[in-house]
N, C-alpha and C positions, 0 to 999 in steps of 0.2 A: 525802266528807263534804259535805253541801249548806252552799250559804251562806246568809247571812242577806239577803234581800233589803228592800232600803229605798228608797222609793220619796217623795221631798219632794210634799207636797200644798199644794195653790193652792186658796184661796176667799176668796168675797167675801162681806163679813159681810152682815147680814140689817141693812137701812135705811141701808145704803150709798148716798151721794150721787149715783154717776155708775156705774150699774150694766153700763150698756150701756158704757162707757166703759172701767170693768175688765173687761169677755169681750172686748173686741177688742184690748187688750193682752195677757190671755193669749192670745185665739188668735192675734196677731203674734208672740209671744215665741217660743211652743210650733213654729213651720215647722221645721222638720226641719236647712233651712241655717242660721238664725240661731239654731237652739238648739246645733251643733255649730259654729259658732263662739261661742259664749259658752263651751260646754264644753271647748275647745282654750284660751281663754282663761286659762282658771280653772287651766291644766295639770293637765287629766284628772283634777281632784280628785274626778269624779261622773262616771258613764258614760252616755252616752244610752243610753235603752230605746227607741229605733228600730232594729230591725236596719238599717235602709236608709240611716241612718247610718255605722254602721258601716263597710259596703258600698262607700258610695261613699266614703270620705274613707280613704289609705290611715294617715294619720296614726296613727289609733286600733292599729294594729294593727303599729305600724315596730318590729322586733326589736333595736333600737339602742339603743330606750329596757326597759330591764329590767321595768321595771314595770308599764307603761300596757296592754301588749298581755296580759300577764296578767290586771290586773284586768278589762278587758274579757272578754276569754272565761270568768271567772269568774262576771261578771254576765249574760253573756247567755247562753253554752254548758251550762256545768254547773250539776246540780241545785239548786235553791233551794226555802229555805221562808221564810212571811212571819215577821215579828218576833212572839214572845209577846204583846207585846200586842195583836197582832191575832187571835190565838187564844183570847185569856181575859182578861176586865176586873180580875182580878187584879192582874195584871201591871201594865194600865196605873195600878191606881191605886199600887202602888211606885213606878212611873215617878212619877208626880204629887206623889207625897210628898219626892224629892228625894232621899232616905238617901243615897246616898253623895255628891250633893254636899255636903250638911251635915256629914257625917262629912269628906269633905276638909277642908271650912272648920276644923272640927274640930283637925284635927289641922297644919295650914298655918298657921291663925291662931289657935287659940284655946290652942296649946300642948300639947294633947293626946297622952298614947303612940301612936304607930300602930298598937301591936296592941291595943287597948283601942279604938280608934275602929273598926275592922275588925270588933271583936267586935259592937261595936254596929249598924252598920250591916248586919249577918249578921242579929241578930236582930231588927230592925228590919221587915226583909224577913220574915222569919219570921212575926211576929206580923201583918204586914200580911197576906200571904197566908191565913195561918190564919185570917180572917174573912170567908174564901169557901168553901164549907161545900166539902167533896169534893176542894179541889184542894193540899190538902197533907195528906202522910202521917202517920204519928205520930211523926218523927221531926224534923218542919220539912222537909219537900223538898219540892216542888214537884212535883204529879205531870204538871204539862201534857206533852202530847205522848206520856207512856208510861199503860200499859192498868195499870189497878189491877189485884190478884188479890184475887178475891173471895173475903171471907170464908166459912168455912165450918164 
């Protein structure tokens, strides 16, 4: 089963003070040793996308630690696909709407049943998608990624 690949994005806004001042920090940050040491820092919470990384530092990849050596070959090795919303602006505008965080608050703070905030944030998502013409069925689902069958 492919993973989900996520990838954190860096920019500089549009009438930013010291333009040239943010691309030489990103490109100091981005070197390949001070990005895997900040990644070893963080303990392997994010994996570099340098294989060369990887490569050299045997860290990434120590069989001692359960975890880290898996999630790396996961992120680099086996198959991936990008996030929904980077396949369909659908998606991203659920993401944008927040539903389930609001539904947590919901239900964490505002007292709410759990399955009564579930419900809502189901069809919340629902009704969001349903106002992208073609990418949900007649049923509320989502058709990104699978091939309609055409009517006939």
């Amino acid at each position: 089963m492919p993973s989900l690949l996520g990838v954190p994005l860096y920019f500089i806004i549009k009438g930013a003070k010291n333009v040239d001042g943010a691309k030489a920090f990103l490109k100091y940050f981005i070197e390949p040793a001070r990005l895997n040491d900040y990644l070893k820092q963080a303990r392997g919470r994010w994996t570099p996308v340098m294989p060369s990384v990887i490569k050299s530092d045997p860290w990434w990849m120590d069989p001692s630690d359960p975890h880290r050596h898996v999630a790396v070959r996961q992120a680099l090795i086996t198959p991936k696909v990008s996030w929904f919303q980077m396949r369909n602006p659908a998606y991203a505008e659920v993401n944008a709407t927040q539903v389930w965080a609001q539904a947590e608050a919901d239900i964490t703070q505002g007292g709410h049943d759990h399955d009564a905030g579930c419900r809502q944030g189901v069809q919340a998502d629902r009704d969001d998608l349903r106002e992208v013409p073609g990418d949900v069925d007649g049923r509320g689902r989502a058709t990104i990624g699978r091939k309609r069958r055409a009517s006939g």
